[in-house]
VEXDREN-2710 file (C-alpha; in Angstrom, 1 decimal):
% VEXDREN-2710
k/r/px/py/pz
1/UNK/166.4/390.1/-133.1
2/UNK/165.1/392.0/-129.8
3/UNK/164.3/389.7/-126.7
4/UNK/163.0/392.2/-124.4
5/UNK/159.6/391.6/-123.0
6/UNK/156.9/392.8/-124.9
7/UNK/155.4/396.2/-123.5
8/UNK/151.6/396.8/-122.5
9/UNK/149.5/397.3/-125.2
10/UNK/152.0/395.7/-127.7
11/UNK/150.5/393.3/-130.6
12/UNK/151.3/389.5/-129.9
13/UNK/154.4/388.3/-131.3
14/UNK/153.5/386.5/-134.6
15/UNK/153.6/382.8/-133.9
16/UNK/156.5/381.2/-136.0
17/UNK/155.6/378.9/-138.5
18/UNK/158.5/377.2/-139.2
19/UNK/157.6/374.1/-137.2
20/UNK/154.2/374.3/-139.1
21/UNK/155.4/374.2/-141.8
22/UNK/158.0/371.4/-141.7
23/UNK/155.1/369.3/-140.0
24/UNK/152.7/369.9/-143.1
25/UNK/155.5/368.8/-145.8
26/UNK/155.8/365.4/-142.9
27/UNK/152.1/364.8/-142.8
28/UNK/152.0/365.1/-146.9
29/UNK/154.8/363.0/-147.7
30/UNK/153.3/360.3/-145.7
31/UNK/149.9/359.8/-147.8
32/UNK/149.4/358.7/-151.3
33/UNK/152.4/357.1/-153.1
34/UNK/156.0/357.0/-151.3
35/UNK/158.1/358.3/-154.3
36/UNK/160.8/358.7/-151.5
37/UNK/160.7/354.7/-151.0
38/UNK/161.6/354.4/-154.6
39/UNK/164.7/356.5/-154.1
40/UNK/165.9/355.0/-151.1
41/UNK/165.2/351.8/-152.8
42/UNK/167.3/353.1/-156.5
43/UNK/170.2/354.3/-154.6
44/UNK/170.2/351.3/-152.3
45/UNK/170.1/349.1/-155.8
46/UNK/173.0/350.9/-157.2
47/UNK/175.3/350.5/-154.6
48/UNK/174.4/347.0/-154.2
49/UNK/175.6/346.3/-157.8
50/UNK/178.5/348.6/-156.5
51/UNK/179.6/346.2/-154.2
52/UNK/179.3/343.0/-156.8
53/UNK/181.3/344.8/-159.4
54/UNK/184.1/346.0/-157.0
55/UNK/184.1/342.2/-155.2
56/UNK/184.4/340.8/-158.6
57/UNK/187.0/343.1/-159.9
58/UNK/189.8/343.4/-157.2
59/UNK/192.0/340.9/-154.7
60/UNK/190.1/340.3/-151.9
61/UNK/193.7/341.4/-150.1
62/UNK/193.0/344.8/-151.5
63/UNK/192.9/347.2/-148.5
64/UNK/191.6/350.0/-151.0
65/UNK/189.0/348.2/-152.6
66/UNK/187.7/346.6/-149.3
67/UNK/187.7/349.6/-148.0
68/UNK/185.6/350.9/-150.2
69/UNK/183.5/348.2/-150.1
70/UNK/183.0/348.7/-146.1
71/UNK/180.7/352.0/-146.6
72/UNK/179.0/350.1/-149.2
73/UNK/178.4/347.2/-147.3
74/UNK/175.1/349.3/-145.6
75/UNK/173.1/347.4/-148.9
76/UNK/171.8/344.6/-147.3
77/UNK/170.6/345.5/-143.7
78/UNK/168.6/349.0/-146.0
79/UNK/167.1/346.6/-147.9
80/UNK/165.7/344.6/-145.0
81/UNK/164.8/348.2/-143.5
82/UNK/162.8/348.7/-146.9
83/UNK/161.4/345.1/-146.1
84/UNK/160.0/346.0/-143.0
85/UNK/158.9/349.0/-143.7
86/UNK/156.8/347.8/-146.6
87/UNK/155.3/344.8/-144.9
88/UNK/154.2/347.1/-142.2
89/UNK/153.2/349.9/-144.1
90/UNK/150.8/347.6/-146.1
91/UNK/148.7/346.7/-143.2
92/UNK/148.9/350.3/-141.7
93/UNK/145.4/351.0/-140.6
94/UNK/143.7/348.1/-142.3
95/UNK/140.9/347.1/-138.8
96/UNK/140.8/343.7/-138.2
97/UNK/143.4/340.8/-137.8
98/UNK/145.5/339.7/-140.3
99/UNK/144.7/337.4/-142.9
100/UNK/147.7/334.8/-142.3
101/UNK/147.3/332.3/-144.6
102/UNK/146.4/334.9/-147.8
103/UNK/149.7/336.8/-147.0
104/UNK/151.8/333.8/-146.4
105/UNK/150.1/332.6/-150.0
106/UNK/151.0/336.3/-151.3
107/UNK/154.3/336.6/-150.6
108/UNK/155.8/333.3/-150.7
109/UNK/154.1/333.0/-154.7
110/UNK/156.3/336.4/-155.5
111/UNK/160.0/335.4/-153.5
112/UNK/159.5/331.9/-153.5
113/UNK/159.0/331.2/-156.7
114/UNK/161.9/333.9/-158.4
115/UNK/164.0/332.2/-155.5
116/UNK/163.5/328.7/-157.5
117/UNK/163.7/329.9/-160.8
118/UNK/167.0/332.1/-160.3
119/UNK/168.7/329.1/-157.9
120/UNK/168.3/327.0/-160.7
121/UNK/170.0/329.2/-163.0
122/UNK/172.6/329.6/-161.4
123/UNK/173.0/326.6/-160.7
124/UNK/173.1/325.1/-164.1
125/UNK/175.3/328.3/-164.9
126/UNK/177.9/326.8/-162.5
127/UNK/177.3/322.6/-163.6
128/UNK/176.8/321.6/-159.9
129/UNK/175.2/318.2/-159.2
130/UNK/171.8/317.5/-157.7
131/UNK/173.1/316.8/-154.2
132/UNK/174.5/321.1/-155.0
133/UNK/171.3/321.9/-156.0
134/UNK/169.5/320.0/-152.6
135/UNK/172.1/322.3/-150.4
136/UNK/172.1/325.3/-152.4
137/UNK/168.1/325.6/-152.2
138/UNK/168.4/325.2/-148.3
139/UNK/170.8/328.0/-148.0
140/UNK/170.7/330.4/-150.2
141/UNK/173.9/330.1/-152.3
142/UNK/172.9/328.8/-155.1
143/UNK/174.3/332.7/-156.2
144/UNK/175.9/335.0/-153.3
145/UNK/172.7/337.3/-153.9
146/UNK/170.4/334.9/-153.1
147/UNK/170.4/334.8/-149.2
148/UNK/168.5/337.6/-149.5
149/UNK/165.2/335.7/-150.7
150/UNK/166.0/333.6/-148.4
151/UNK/166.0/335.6/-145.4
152/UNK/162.7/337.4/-146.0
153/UNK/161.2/334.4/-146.5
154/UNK/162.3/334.0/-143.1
155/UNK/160.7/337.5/-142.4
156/UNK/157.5/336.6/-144.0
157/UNK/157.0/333.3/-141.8
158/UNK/157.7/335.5/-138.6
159/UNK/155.5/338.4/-140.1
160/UNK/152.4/337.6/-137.9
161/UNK/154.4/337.5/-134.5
162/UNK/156.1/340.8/-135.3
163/UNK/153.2/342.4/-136.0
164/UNK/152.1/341.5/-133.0
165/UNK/154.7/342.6/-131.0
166/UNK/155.1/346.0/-132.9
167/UNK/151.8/346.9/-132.0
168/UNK/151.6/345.7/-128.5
169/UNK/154.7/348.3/-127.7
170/UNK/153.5/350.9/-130.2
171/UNK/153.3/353.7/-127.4
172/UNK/157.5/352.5/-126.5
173/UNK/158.8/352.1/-129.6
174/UNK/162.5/353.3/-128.4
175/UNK/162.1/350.4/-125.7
176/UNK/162.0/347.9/-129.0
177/UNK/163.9/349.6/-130.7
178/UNK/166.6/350.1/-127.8
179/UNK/166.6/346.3/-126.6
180/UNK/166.3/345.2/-130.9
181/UNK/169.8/347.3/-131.1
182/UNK/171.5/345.9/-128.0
183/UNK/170.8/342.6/-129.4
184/UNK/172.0/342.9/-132.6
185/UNK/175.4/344.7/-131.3
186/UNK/175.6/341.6/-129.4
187/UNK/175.2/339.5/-132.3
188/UNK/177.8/341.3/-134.5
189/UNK/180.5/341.0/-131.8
190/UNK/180.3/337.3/-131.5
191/UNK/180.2/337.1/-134.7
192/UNK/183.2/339.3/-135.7
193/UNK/184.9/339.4/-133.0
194/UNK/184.6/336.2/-130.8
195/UNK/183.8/333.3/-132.6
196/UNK/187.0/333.3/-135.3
197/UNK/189.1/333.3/-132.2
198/UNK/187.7/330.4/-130.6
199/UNK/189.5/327.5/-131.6
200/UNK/187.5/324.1/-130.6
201/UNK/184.4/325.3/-131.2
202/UNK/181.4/323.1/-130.7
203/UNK/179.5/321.6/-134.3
204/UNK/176.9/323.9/-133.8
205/UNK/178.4/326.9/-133.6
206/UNK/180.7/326.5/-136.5
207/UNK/177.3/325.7/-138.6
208/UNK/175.4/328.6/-137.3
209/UNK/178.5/331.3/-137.8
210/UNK/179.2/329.5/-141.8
211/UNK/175.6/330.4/-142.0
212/UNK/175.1/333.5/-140.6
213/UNK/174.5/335.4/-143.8
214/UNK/171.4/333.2/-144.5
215/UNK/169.5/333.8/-141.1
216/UNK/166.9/336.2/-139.9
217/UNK/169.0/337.2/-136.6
218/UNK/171.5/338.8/-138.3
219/UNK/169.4/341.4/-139.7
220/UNK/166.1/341.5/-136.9
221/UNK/167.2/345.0/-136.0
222/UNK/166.9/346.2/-140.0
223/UNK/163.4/344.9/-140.1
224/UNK/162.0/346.3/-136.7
225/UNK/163.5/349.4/-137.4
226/UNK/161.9/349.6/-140.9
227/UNK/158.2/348.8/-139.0
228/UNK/158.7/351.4/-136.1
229/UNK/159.9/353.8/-139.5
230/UNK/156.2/352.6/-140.8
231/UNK/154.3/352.9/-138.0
232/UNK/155.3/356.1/-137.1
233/UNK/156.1/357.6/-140.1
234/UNK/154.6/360.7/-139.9
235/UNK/157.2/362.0/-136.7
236/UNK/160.1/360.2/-138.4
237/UNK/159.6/362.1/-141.7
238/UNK/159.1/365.4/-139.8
239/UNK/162.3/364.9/-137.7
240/UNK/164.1/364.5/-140.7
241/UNK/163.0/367.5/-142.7
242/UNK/163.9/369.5/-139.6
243/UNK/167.3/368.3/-139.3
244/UNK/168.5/367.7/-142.7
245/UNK/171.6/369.6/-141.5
246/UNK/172.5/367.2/-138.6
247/UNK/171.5/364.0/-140.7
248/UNK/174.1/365.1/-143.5
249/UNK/176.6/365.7/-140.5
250/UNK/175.9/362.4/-139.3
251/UNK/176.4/360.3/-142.0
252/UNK/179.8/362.3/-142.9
253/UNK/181.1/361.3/-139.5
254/UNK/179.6/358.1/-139.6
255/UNK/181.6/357.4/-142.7
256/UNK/184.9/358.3/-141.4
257/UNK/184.2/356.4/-137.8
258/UNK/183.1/353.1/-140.1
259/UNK/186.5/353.7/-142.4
260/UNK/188.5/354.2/-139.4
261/UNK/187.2/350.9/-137.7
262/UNK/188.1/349.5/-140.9
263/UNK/191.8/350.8/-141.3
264/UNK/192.7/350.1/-137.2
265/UNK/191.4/346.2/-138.0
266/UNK/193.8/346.0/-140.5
267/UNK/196.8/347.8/-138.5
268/UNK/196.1/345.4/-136.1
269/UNK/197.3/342.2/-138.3
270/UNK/193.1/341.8/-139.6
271/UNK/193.1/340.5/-143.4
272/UNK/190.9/343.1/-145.1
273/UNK/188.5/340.9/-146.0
274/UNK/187.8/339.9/-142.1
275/UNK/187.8/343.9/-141.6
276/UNK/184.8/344.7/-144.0
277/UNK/182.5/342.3/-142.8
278/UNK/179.1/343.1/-143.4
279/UNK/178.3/341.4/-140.2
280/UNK/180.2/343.2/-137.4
281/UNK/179.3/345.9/-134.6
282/UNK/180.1/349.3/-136.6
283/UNK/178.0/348.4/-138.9
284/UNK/175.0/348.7/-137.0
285/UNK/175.3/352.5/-137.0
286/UNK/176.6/353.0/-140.0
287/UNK/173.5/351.3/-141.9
288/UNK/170.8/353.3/-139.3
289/UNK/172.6/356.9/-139.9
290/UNK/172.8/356.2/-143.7
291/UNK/169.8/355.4/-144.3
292/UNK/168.6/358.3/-142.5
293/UNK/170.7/360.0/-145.1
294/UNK/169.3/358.3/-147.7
295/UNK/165.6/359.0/-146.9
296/UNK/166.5/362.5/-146.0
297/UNK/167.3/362.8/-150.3
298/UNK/164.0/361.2/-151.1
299/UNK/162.2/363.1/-149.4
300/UNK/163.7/366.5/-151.1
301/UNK/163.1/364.6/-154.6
302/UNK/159.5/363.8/-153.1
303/UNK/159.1/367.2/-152.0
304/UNK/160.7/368.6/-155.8
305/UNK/159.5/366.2/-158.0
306/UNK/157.1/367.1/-161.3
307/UNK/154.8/364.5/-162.2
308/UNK/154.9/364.6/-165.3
309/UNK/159.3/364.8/-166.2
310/UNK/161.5/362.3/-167.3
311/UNK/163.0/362.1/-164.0
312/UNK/160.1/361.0/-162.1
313/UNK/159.0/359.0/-164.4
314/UNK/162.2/357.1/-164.5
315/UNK/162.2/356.7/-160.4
316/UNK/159.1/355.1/-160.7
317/UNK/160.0/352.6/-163.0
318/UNK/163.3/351.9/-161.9
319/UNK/161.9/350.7/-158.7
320/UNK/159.1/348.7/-160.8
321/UNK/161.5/346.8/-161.7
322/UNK/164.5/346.5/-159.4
323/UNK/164.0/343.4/-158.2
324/UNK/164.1/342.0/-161.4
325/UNK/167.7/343.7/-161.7
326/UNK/168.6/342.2/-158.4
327/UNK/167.9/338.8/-159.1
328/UNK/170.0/339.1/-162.9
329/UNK/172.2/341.6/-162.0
330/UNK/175.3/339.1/-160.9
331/UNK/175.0/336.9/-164.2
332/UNK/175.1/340.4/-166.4
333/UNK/178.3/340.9/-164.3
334/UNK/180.1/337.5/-165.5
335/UNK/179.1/337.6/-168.9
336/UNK/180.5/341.2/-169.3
337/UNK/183.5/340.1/-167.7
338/UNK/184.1/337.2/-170.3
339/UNK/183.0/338.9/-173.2
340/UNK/185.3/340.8/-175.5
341/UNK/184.5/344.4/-174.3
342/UNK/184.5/343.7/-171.2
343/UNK/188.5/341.8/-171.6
344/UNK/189.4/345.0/-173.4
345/UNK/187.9/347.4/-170.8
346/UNK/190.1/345.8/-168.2
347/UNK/192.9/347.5/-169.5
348/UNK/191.9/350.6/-168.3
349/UNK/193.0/352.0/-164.4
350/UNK/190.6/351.5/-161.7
351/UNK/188.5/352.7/-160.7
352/UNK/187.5/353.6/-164.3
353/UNK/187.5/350.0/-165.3
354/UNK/185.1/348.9/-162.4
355/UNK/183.1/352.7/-163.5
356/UNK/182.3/351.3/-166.5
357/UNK/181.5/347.6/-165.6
358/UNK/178.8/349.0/-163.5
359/UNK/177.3/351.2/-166.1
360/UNK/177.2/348.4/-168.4
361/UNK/175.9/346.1/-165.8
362/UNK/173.4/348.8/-164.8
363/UNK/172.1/348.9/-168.5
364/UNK/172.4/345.3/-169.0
365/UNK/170.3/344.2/-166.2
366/UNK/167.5/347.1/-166.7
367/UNK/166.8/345.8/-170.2
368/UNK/166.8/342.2/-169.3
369/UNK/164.5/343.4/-166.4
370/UNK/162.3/344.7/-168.5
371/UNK/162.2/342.4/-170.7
372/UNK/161.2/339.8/-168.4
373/UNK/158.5/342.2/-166.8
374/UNK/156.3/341.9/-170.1
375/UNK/157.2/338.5/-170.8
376/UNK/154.6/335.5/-169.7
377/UNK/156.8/334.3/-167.5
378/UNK/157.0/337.7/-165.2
379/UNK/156.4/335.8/-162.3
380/UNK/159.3/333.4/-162.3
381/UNK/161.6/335.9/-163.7
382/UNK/161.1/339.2/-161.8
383/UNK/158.5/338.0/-159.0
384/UNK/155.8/340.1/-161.1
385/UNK/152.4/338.5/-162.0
386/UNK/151.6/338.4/-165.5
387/UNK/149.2/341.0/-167.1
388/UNK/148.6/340.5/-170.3
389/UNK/147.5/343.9/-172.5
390/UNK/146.2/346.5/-170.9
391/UNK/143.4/348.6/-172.2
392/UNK/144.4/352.3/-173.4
393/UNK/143.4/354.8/-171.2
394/UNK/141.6/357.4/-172.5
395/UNK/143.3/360.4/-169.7
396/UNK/146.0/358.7/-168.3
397/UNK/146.8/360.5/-165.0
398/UNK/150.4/361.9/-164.7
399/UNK/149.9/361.1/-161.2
400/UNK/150.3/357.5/-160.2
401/UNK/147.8/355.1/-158.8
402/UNK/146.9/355.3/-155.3
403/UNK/148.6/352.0/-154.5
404/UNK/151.0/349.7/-156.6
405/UNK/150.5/346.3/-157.2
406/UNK/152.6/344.3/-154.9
407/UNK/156.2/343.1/-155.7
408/UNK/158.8/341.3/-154.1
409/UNK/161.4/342.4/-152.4
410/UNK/163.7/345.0/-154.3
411/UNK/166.2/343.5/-152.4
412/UNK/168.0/345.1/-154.2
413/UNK/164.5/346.4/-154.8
414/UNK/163.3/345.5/-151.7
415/UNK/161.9/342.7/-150.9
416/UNK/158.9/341.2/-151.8
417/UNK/156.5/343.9/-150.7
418/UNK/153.8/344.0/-148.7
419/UNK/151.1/345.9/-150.5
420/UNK/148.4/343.9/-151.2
421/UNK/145.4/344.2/-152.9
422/UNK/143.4/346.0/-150.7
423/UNK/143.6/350.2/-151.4
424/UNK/145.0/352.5/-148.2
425/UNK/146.2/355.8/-148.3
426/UNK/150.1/356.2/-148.2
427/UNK/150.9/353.7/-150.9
428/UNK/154.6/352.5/-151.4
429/UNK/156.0/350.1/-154.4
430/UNK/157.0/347.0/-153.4
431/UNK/160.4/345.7/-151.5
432/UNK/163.8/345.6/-152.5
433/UNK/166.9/343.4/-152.1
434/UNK/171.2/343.5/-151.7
END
């Protein structure tokens, strides 16, 4: 390609298009339904169950298998980036104040109530007494997924503030997002790193750091970085399309950087447990530059997808119900384990033993899901209101709705979503959990 100087009377150099171009796909992607939220949400989901099955399959001395399980461990902050992201995305450009009490009302009928339901499960499953059932309910470990309802309840309650705070810095968002980082990097290394070694530790502390799994501060930077994604998600889509290269770079380096963390803890006398904790410094980029990664593949199935195939229709309803499959997901995981397939499938080698457990569970838990979806008692069950038959359509549209109705949290779906009733361009489904 010539880089002399045009000459008089030479035509104007054609303008290139190629930024254009990558800033229409950005501004399209970011109105109408979020099919790319439903695949960060699915793959999120899988690996979540990932992380169950391997944790439930191998010594927690196993330097392979928690090794493993560090890169997998980025399930739980994506979900509360999905959390964020939702909440904020449902009140995107809606004038006015927010409505407090009718959100509060919203979202704590569709977490709040599954969070009952399924901690009382669980806790029957496991014959505790009622002074278990009092302690389990405050803390969230009534099942080791359940933190997770917990927490964004925790987000919910601190919704109005944040929203507050997000938009007051909205022309500095790498200021929050800087000083949100520096604290959470803070955070992980007294958690990880300072706090085991300190020997006569006051009361508090020792209740706070058993705890830390169950409260908002260990996961503030997930959630403010899901509502700058929101608010801005027109530039962060269009950075990604234009740098799919350097994001798939970055999240192979990132992988060997968190794996190598994980391997010099251990060297250095760690147990391997202590060396994959969710809750330590690496982690923080690890989660950011994966799911950078992981929106970067939404967005080519957003750009790709047909309405009308079996694929997309499958994304769609996978994320429908994903939170359902969160919240059933871990007893699906015993009951295979203690069943006669699942005692003869331990004889064979891992990983294809923990390979099939996860497809099993992964069927298990979608039927039960949907099951419980059409079932009166959706609500309780899979944090879905009830709706009874609904009329045949005479057309249906291939396409889908503007907006979803509202679910919780995929947590493993994300969480309990924001979208409420209201309609707004630039519709997402709901949450998703870990």
């Amino acid at each position: 390609m010539s880089t002399a100087p045009p000459r008089a009377g030479d035509a104007p150099p054609a303008p290139d298009r190629a930024d254009d171009r990558a800033e229409d796909r950005a501004d399209r992607l970011s109105t109408g339904y979020l099919h790319q939220v439903d695949v960060v949400r699915l793959l999120t989901f899988g690996s979540v169950v990932a992380v169950h099955v391997v944790a439930s399959t191998t010594p927690a001395d196993s330097v392979p298998a928690r090794g493993s399980l560090m890169l997998l461990h980025f399930t739980r902050e994506t979900f509360f980036v999905i959390t964020g992201f939702v909440l904020f995305h449902s009140v995107r450009g809606r004038p006015g104040p927010l409505d407090v009490g009718r959100f509060w009302r919203r979202r704590y009928l569709l977490v709040g109530v599954p969070y009952l339901t399924w901690s009382v499960l669980y806790w029957v499953q496991s014959r505790g007494g009622p002074g278990d059932l009092a302690v389990q309910l405050l803390t969230g470990t009534a099942a080791y997924h359940l933190y997770f309802l917990l927490v964004s309840m925790q987000v919910y309650l601190v919704f109005p503030l944040l929203l507050r705070l997000v938009r007051a810095t909205a022309h500095r968002p790498w200021r929050l997002l800087g000083a949100s980082a520096a604290l959470q990097l803070v955070t992980f290394w007294l958690l990880h790193d300072v706090v085991p070694r300190w020997s006569d530790r006051p009361g508090p502390v020792t209740a706070v750091t058993r705890y830390a799994e169950q409260l908002l501060p260990s996961y503030q930077l997930y959630v403010v970085a899901g509502a700058l994604a929101a608010v801005h998600l027109a530039a962060v889509q269009r950075w990604v399309l234009a740098h799919g290269r350097l994001v798939a770079a970055a999240v192979t380096v990132g992988a060997v950087l968190t794996e190598a963390v994980y391997l010099v803890q251990v060297a250095r006398g760690a147990d391997p447990g202590h060396a994959s904790e969710v809750l330590q410094p690496v982690m923080v980029g690890w989660t950011l530059v994966l799911t950078t990664g992981l929106l970067a593949v939404g967005l080519a199935f957003a750009r790709h997808r047909r309405p009308s195939s079996p694929v997309s229709a499958a994304v769609r309803e996978g994320s429908r119900i994903s939170f359902g499959v969160f919240l059933v997901h871990p007893l699906v995981i015993g009951a295979l384990q203690s069943s006669w397939p699942g005692r003869l499938a331990e004889h064979l080698p891992p990983p294809l033993f923990q390979v099939a457990l996860w497809l099993a569970t992964v069927v298990v838990s979608v039927a039960a899901a949907e099951v419980g979806a059409r079932s009166p008692l959706s609500l309780p069950l899979v944090g879905r209101q009830h709706q009874g038959r609904r009329p045949a359509r005479a057309a249906p549209s291939a396409e889908p709705p503007a907006e979803p109705p509202a679910e919780p949290p995929t947590e493993p779906s994300a969480a309990p979503s924001a979208p409420s009733g209201a309609r707004r361009s630039g519709a997402v489904a709901p949450e998703g959990r870990t």
